[in-house]
Structures are given as structure tokens and as C-alpha cells.
C-alpha positions in Angstrom: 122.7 -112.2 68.2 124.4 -112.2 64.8 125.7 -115.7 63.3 128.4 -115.6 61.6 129.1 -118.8 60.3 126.3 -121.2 59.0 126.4 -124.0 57.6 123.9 -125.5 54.2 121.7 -128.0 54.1 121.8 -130.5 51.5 118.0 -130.3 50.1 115.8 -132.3 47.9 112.7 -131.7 45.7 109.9 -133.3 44.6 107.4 -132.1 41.9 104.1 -132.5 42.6 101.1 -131.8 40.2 98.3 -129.4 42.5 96.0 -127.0 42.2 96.2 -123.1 43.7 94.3 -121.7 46.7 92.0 -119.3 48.4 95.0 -116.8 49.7 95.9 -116.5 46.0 92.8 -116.1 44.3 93.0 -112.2 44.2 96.8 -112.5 43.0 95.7 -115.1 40.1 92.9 -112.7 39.2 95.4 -109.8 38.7 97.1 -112.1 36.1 93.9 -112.6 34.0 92.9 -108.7 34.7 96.2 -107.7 32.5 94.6 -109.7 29.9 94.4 -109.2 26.2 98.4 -108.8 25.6 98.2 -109.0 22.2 101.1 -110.8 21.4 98.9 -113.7 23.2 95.3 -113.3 21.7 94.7 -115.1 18.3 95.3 -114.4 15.2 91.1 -114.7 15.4 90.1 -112.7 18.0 92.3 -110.0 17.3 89.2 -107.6 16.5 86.8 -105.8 19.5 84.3 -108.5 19.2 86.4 -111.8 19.1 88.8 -109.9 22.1 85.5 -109.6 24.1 85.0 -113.0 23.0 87.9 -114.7 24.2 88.0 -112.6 27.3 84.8 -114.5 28.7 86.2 -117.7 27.6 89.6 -116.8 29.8 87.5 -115.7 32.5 85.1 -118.6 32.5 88.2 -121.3 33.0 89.5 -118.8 35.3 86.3 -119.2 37.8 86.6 -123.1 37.1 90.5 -122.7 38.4 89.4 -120.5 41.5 86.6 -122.8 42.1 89.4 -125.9 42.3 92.2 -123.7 44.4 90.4 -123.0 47.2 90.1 -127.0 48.4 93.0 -128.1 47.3 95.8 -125.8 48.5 93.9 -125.7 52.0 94.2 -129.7 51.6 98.0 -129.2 50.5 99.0 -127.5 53.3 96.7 -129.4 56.0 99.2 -132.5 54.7 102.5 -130.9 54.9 101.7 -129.1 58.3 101.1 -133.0 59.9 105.1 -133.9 58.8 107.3 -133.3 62.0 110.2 -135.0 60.6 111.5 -132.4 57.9 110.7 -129.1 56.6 108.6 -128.5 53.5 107.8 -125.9 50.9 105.3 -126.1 49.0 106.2 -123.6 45.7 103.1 -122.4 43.5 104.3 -120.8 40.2 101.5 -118.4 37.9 102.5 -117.9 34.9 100.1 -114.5 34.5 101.7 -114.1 30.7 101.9 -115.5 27.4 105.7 -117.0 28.2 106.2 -120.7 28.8 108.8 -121.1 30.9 110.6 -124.3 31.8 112.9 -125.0 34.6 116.4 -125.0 33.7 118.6 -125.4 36.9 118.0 -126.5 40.3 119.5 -127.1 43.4 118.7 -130.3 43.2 118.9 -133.1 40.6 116.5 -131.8 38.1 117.1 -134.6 35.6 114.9 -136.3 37.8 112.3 -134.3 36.3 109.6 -135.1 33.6 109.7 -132.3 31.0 105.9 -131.7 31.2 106.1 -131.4 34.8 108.7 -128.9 34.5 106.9 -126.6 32.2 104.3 -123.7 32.7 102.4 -122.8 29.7 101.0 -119.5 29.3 98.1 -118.4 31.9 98.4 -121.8 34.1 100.4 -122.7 36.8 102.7 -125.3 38.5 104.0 -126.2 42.1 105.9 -128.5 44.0 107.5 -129.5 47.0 110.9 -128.7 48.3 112.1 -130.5 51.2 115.3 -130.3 53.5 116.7 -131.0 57.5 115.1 -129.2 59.7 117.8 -126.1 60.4 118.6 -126.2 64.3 120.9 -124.0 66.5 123.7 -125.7 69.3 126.2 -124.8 71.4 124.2 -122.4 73.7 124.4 -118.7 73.5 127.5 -119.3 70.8 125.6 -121.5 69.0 125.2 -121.2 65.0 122.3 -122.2 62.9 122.3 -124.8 60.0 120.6 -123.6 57.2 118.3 -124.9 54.4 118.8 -123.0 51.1 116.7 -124.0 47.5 117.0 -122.6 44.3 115.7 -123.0 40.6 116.2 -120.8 37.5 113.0 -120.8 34.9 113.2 -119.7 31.3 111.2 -118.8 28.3 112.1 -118.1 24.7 112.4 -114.4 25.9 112.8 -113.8 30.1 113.8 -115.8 32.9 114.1 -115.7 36.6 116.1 -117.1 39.3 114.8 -117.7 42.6 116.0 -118.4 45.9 114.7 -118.9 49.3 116.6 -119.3 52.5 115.4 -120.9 56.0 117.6 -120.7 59.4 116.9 -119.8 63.2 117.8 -116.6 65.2 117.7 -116.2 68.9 115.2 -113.1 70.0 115.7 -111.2 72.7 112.6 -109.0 75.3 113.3 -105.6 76.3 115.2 -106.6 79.3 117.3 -109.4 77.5 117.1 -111.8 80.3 114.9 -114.1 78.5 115.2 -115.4 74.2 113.7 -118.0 72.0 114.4 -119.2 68.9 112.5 -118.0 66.1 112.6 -118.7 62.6 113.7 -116.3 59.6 113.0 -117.2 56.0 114.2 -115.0 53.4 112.8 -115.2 49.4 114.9 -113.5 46.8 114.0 -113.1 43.2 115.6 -111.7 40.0 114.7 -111.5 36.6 116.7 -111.3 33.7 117.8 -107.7 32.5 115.8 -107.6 29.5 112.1 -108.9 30.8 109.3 -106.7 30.7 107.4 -109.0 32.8 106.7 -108.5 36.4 108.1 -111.0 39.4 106.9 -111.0 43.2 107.1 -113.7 45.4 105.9 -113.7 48.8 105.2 -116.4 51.7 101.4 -117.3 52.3 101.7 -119.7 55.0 104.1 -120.1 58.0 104.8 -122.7 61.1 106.5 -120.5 63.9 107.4 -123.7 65.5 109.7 -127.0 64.1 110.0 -128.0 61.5 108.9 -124.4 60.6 107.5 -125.6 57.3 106.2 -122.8 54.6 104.6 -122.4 51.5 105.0 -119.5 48.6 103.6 -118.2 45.6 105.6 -117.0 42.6 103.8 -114.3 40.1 104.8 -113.7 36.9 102.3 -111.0 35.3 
């Protein structure tokens, strides 16, 4: 069944200060694998023996991260999975380059924001929460979904990237079509600006198939 009008939730935000997680460890150590760029390594280290050098000191705070992700993201999403009243997203952001990007647009109020809180220095990471209605379908086999829609643009001296993600409900039909159930479908969209040479992926990590269909995602900028 197709909708073909929808209508947008109004959503709100709320930064939060967390640490990563076990699902992302192999992604975040991907970031530090690109490592040296050399437009990132001091001005020190920039001979074989101070590159090696720095590399173990990179890789050292790097366990220390992985070490802190794998109890706290579990622990982040443990808490947002017991709200039945709204939908969450929890956002993780890692910044895999030697780029500091702040946020610079939101759909939401992003004065609100602390500048440090809106910042991701090079090789660390931020996330927060994004919260909106729960969408819902009515009106029967003619129904239409609400939808909940976020978006935030990022830049650095250099590169940005917009991002979007989209949350409504579908009805899904069996073979036969006698019976269907409403499922949800999330959608994450991201684009860079025309001159980065930095890559972007973003893809969903956790899931509820049932209200309020709360998510989380990870954002990697390498």
C-alpha cells in the first residue's frame, strides 16, 4: 500500500555527552587503521620513528575508548528501549579524520546548544538524542502515516555533511493478502559536500519492530 500524503512531525533534540559501543568497535577501528594522514601528524613525529611513535600512542587511547564503548552504549540503549511514550534516536558521530566539525543547522533549535557540545574534534566522537511523536497510521485500509523527520548539517574548515533520517509505518501484506501488519520503515540519507575527500556512511545499529519503534545510528566520517 502506497501513502501518498504524510504528514511531519514536529521533533526535538537533546545532546547528550556518551560514550560508543561494542557494534561499533570494528567501524571506529577502521577510522584509526587510516591513520597517519599527514596533514594530522605533528610537526614532530613527522619522521618513521616519531610516526611509529605516535601511532602506539593513537592506538593505546583507542583500546581505552573501545574498552569504555562496549558498557556504555549497551547501557544507552537498555535506557531508551524502557521509554514507551516517544520515539528516540540515539545519534553516534566519529570523526575518523583530522577535521573538526561543528554543527551548524538543525531541525530543531540548536541555539539551545553549548558550543563544546556541538563540536567533534579530530579522531573523537559525539552523540545525542533525537526525540519526536511516535508516527501512527488511521483511518483503516486508507489510512496515512504521520511521520517523524530530523536533520542536522556539520561543518569543518574544509567539508561538511548533511544528514537526514526519516521514520513512518507501512502496512505489509502475506502472499495471499488477506492478512497485514504494520511495520516500521526508517530511511537514513547522507551527503557530503562536493569538494570532500572524506568518506561518509551511516547505517542503523539498533532497531524496535514494535511502538515506539525507537533506533539508534552511527555516523562515519573516515
Amino acid at each position: 500500500m502506497t501513502d501518498n500524503h504524510e504528514e511531519t512531525i514536529t521533533e526535538t533534540s537533546t545532546f547528550v555527552n556518551k560514550n560508543a559501543s561494542p557494534d561499533l568497535i570494528q567501524s571506529i577501528g577502521e577510522f584509526f587503521l587510516s591513520l597517519p594522514n599527514f596533514s594530522y601528524v605533528s610537526d614532530a613525529a613527522k619522521d618513521v620513528s616519531g610516526i611509529i611513535q605516535e601511532h602506539n600512542e593513537i592506538f593505546k587511547k583507542f583500546e581505552v575508548l573501545t574498552q569504555q564503548t562496549q558498557q556504555q552504549e549497551a547501557k544507552d540503549w537498555k535506557s531508551i528501549s524502557r521509554i514507551k511514550d516517544y520515539t528516540s534516536i540515539i545519534v553516534y558521530i566519529y570523526n575518523g579524520s583530522y577535521r573538526t566539525f561543528n554543527l551548524v543547522s538543525g531541525s530543531w533549535d540548536i541555539s539551545q546548544e553549548t558550543m563544546e557540545d556541538c563540536k567533534i574534534k579530530p579522531w573523537q566522537y559525539t552523540s545525542f538524542i533525537l526525540s519526536s511523536e511516535t508516527p501512527k497510521r488511521e483511518g483503516g485500509k486508507s489510512a496515512r502515516s504521520t511521520q517523524a523527520e530530523h536533520t542536522f548539517c556539520f561543518k569543518s574548515e574544509h567539508e561538511s555533511f548533511e544528514f537526514s533520517t526519516l521514520l513512518k509505518l507501512k502496512l505489509e501484506y502475506d502472499t495471499f493478502g488477506f492478512n497485514q501488519k504494520t511495520v516500521p520503515f526508517r530511511n537514513l540519507n547522507i551527503r557530503p559536500s562536493a569538494n570532500s575527500h572524506l568518506n561518509f556512511n551511516a547505517r542503523i545499529i539498533h532497531e524496535q519492530a514494535v511502538a515506539p519503534y525507537s533506533y539508534s545510528i552511527a555516523i562515519n566520517i573516515s
